[in-house]
C-alpha positions as CSV (number, residue, x, y, z in Angstrom):
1,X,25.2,-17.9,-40.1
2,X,22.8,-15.0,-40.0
3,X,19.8,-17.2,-40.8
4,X,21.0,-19.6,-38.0
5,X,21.0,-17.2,-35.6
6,X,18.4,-14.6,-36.4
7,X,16.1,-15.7,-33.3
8,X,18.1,-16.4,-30.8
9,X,18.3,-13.1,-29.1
10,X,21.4,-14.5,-26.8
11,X,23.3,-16.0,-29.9
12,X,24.5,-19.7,-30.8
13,X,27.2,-21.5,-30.9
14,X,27.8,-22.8,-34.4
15,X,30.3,-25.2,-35.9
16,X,31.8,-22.5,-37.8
17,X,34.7,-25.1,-39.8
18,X,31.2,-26.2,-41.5
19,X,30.0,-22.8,-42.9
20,X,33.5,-21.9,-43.9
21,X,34.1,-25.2,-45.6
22,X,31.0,-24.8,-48.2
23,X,31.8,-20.9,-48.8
24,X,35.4,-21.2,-49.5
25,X,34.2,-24.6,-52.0
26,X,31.9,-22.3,-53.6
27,X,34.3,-19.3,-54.1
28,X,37.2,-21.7,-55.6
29,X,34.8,-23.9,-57.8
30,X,33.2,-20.3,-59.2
31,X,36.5,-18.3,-59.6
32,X,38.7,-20.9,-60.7
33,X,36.9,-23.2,-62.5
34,X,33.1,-21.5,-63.2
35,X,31.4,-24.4,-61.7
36,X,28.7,-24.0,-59.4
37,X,29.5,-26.6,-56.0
38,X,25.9,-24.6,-54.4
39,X,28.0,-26.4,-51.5
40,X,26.1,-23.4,-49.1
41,X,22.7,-24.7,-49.9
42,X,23.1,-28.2,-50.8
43,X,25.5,-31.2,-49.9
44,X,28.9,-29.8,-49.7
45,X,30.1,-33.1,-52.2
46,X,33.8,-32.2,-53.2
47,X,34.3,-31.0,-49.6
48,X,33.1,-34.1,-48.1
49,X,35.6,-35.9,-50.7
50,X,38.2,-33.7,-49.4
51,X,37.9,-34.7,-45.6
52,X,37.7,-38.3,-46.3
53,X,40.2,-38.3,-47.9
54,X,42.5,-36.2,-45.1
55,X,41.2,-38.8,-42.9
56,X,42.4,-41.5,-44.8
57,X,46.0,-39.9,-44.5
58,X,45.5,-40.2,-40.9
59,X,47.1,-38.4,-38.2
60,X,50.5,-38.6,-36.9
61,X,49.6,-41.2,-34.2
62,X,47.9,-43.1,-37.1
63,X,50.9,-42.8,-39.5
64,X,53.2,-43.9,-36.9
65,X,51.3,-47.3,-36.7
66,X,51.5,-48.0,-39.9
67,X,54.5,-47.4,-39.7
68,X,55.5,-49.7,-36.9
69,X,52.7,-52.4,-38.1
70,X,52.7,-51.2,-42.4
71,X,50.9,-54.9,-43.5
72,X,47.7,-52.5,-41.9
73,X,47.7,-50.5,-44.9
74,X,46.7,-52.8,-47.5
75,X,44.2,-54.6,-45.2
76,X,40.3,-54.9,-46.2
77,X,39.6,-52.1,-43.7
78,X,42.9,-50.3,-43.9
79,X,44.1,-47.0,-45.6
80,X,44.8,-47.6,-48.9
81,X,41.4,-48.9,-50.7
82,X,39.4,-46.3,-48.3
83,X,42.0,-43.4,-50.2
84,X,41.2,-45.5,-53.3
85,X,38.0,-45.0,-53.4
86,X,37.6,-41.5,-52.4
87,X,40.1,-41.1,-55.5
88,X,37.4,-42.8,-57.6
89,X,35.0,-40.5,-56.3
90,X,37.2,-37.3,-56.8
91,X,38.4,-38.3,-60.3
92,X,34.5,-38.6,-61.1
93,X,34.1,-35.3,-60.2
94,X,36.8,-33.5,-61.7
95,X,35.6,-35.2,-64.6
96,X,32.2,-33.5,-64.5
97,X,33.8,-30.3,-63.9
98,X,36.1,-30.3,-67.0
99,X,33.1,-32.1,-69.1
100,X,31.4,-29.1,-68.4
101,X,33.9,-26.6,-69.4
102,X,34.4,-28.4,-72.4
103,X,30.8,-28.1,-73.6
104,X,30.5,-24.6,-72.8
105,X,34.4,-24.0,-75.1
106,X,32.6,-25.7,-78.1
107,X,29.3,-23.8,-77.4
108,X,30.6,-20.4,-77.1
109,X,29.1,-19.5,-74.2
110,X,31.8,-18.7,-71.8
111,X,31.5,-15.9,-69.1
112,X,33.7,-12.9,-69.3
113,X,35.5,-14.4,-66.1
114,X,35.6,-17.7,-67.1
115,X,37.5,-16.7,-70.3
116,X,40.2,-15.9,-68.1
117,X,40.0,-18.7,-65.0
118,X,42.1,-21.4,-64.4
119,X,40.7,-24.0,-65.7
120,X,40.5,-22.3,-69.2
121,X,43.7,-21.6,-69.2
122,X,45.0,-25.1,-68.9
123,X,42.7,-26.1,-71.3
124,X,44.0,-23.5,-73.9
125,X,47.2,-24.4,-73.2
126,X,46.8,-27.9,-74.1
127,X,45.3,-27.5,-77.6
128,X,47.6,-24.7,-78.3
129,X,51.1,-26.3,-77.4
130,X,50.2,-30.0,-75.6
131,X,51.9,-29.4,-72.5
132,X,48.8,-30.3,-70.6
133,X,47.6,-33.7,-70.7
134,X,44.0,-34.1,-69.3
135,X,45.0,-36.4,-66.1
136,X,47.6,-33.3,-65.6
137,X,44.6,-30.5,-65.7
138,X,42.8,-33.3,-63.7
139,X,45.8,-33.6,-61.1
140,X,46.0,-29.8,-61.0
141,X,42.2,-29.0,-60.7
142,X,42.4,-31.2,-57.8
143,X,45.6,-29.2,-56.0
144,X,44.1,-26.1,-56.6
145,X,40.6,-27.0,-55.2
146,X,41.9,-28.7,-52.4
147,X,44.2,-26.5,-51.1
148,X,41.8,-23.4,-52.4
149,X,38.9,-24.8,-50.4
150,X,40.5,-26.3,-47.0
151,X,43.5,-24.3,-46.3
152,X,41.0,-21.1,-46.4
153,X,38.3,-23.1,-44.6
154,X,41.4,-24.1,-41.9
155,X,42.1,-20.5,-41.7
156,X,38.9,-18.9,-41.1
157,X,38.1,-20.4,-37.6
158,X,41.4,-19.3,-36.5
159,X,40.0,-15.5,-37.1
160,X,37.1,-15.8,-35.6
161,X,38.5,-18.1,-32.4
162,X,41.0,-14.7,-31.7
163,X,38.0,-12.4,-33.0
164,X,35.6,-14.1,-29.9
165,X,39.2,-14.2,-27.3
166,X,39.6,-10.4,-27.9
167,X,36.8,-8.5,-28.1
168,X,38.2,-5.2,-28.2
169,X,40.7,-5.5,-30.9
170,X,37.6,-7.5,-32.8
171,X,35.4,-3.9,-32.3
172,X,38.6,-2.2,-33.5
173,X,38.3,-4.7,-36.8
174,X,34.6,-3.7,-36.9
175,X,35.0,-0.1,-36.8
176,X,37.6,0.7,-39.4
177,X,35.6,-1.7,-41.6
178,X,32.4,0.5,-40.7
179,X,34.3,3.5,-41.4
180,X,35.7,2.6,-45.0
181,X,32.8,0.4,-45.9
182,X,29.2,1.1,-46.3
183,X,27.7,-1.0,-48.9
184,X,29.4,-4.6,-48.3
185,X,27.3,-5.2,-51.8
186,X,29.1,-2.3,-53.5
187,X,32.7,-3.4,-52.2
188,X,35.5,-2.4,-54.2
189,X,39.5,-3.4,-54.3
190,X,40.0,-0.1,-53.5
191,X,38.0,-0.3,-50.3
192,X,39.9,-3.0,-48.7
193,X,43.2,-1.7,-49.2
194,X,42.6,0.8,-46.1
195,X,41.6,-2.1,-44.2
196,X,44.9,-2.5,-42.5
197,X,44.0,-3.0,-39.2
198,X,42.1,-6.0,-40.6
199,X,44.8,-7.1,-42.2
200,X,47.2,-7.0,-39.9
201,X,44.9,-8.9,-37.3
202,X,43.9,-11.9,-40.2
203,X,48.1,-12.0,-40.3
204,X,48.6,-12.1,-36.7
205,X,45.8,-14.9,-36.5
206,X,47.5,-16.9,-39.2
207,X,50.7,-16.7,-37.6
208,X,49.3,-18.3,-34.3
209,X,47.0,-20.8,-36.3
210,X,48.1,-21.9,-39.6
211,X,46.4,-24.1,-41.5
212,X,49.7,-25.9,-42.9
213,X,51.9,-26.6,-39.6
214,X,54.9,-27.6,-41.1
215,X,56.6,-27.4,-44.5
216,X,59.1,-30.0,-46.0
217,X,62.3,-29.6,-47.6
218,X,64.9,-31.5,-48.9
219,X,68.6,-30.1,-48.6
220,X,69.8,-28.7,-52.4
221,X,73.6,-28.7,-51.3
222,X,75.6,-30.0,-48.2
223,X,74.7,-27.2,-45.3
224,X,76.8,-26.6,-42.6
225,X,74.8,-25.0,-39.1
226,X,77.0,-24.6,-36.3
227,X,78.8,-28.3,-36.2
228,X,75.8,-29.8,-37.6
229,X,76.3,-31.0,-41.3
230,X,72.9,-31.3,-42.8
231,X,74.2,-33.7,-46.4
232,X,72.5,-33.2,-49.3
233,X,69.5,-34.7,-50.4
234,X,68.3,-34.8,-46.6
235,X,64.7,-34.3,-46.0
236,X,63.7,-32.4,-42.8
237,X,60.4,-30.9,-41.3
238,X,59.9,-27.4,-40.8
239,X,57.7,-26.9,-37.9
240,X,56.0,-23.3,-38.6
241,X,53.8,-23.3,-35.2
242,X,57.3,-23.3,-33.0
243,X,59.2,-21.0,-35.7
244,X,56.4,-18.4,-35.2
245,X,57.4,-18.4,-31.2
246,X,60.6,-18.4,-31.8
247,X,61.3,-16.1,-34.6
248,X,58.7,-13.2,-33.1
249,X,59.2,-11.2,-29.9
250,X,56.9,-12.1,-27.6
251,X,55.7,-14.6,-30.2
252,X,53.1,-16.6,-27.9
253,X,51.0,-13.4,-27.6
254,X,48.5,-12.3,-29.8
255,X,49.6,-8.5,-30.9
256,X,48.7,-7.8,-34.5
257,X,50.3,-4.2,-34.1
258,X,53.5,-5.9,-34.7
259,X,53.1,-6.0,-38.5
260,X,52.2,-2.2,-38.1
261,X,55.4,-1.1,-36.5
262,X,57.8,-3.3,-37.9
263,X,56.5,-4.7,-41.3
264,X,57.3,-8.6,-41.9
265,X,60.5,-9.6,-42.2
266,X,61.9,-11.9,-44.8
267,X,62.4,-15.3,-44.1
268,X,60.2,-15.1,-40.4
269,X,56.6,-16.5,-41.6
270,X,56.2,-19.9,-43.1
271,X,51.9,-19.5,-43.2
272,X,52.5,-19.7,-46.9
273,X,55.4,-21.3,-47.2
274,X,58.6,-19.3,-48.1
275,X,60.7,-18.6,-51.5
276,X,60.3,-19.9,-54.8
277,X,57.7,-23.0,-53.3
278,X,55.7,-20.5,-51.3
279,X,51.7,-20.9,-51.7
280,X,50.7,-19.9,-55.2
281,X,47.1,-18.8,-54.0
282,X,48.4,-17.0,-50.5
283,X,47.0,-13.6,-52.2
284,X,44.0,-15.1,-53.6
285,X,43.2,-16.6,-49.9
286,X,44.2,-13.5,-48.2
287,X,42.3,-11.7,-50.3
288,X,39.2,-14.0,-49.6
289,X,39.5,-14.1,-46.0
290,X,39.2,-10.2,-45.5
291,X,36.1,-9.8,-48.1
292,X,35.0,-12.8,-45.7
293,X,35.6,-10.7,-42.3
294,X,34.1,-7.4,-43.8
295,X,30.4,-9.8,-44.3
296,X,30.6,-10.8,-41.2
297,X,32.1,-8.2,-39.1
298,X,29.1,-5.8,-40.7
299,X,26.0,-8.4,-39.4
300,X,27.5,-10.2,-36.8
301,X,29.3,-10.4,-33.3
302,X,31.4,-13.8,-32.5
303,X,32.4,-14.6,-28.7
304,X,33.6,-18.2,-27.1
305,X,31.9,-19.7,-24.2
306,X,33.9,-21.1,-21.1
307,X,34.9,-24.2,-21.8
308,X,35.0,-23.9,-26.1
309,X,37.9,-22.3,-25.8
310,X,39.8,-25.9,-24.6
311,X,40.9,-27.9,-27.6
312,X,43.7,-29.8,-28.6
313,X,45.4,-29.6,-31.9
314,X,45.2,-32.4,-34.3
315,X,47.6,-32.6,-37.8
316,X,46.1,-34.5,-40.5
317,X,47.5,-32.4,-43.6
318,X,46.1,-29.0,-42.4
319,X,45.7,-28.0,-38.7
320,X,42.8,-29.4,-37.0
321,X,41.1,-28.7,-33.3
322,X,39.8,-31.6,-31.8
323,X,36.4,-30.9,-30.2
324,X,35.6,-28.7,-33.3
325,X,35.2,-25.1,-32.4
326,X,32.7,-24.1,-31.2
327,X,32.1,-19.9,-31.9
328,X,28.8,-17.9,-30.0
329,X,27.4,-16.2,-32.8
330,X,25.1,-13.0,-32.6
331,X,23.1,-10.6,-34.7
332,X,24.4,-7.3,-34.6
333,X,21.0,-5.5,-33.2
């Protein structure tokens, strides 16, 4: 982003889902798996994958179609042998990536961090005791770099649209970073735990814009609400976007002070999902988005021209905004 903009003394507006999409690919392919996507300097492959193949899933508009008209599905130009073949490509990839591993296992030449990554430690866990199988560290290689990569990537924008909406409270974010940080090159754990003015503002974002919009559940027991019996076994959407109005005083509004004054109450936030099938990685992407917002806030401003800040809100399997969005981006002089 900095290179992008480091003659245009007015800013420019960037398509900032792109730049996010190849540096949360990188961060996820690195830390969980030591492989090296360069998705920020070349052709952001797995990422690519990863969109086609939300496309194939199609929106809701798209999925009630099929639904209404399902022979679609299996036509030439239909769903299914498009997500087939992105599958192809994907299981390619994976393959590369675990190949990789491999080697490096029977050459001895594994980093410190990779000794302890994910990816390791499936692959340990299968020679020591079997219970992975290679499509299963396949399958889960995929789930974690998926939803490591485009959930985050989802996410991000979402920051930075509120960031460029309130510029105040995004000079508030700025300063306490200043204050606690001086060398973002030298930053520590420690460092970002006083950040929680930050925080607090990336948890108030992610409340108005998640990147999952609803969660699924099926009924355990027979539930009784009210007069409504829900049986068991029922399926039933959760949608998180309206739950977040509802469930929040004053919940349209942006105010991240609310999680200063009253904390987060159980059972009110679905971002990540809630109780024993809540998000896996939530503090791993949490964590990534503020070391994310401390770069940028210390080398760059972000404001939304009139006009960018019209979209409409499109669900494939994460949140999308449909025109992309569109973020003025400008070197902090």
């Amino acid at each position: 982003m900095e290179e992008a903009v480091k003659n245009e003394e007015n800013g420019k507006n960037l398509t900032v889902v792109d730049y996010f999409g190849n540096m949360t690919m990188d961060a996820i392919g690195e830390l969980s798996f030591g492989f090296h996507f360069n998705s920020q300097r070349t052709e952001n492959v797995f990422g690519n994958l990863v969109r086609n193949y939300c496309g194939g899933l199609l929106d809701m508009k798209g999925r009630l179609i099929l639904k209404m008209f399902p022979i679609a599905w299996y036509m030439p130009f239909g769903p299914a042998k498009f997500l087939k073949d992105t599958n192809k490509e994907i299981d390619k990839l994976l393959d590369e990536v675990i190949s990789m591993r491999r080697k490096k296992l029977a050459e001895e030449t594994l980093t410190e961090t990779e000794k302890n990554d994910l990816l390791n430690l499936m692959i340990i866990e299968k020679e020591n005791t079997g219970a992975f199988t290679d499509q299963l560290i396949k399958d889960s290689a995929f789930t974690f770099l998926f939803a490591g990569q485009e959930t985050t990537a989802t996410g991000l924008p979402g920051v930075l649209l509120y960031m460029s909406k309130y510029p105040d409270l995004q000079e508030k974010v700025r300063n306490e970073i200043n204050q606690h940080i001086q060398d973002i090159d030298a930053l520590k754990f420690e460092d970002l735990l006083k950040l929680t003015y930050t925080d607090v503002f990336i948890k108030e974002s992610l409340r108005l814009f998640m990147p999952i919009p609803n969660n699924f559940r099926v009924s355990a027991v027979d539930q009784k609400f009210g007069d409504q019996l829900i049986p068991k076994g029922t399926g039933f959407w959760m949608p998180n976007h309206h739950l977040h109005d509802l469930d929040f005083e004053n919940g349209k509004d942006f105010i991240p002070e609310r999680f200063l004054e009253n904390g987060l109450k159980n059972g009110t936030m679905f971002t990540f999902g809630y109780g024993p099938f809540s998000c896996i990685g939530k503090h791993f992407a949490l964590l990534e988005m503020k070391v994310t917002i401390v770069r940028l806030m210390k080398k760059l401003k972000f404001s939304i021209d009139d006009g960018n800040d019209i979209f409409r809100r499109r669900q494939l399997i994460t949140l999308k905004l449909f025109p992309e969005l569109q973020i003025r981006v400008t070197k902090l002089r």
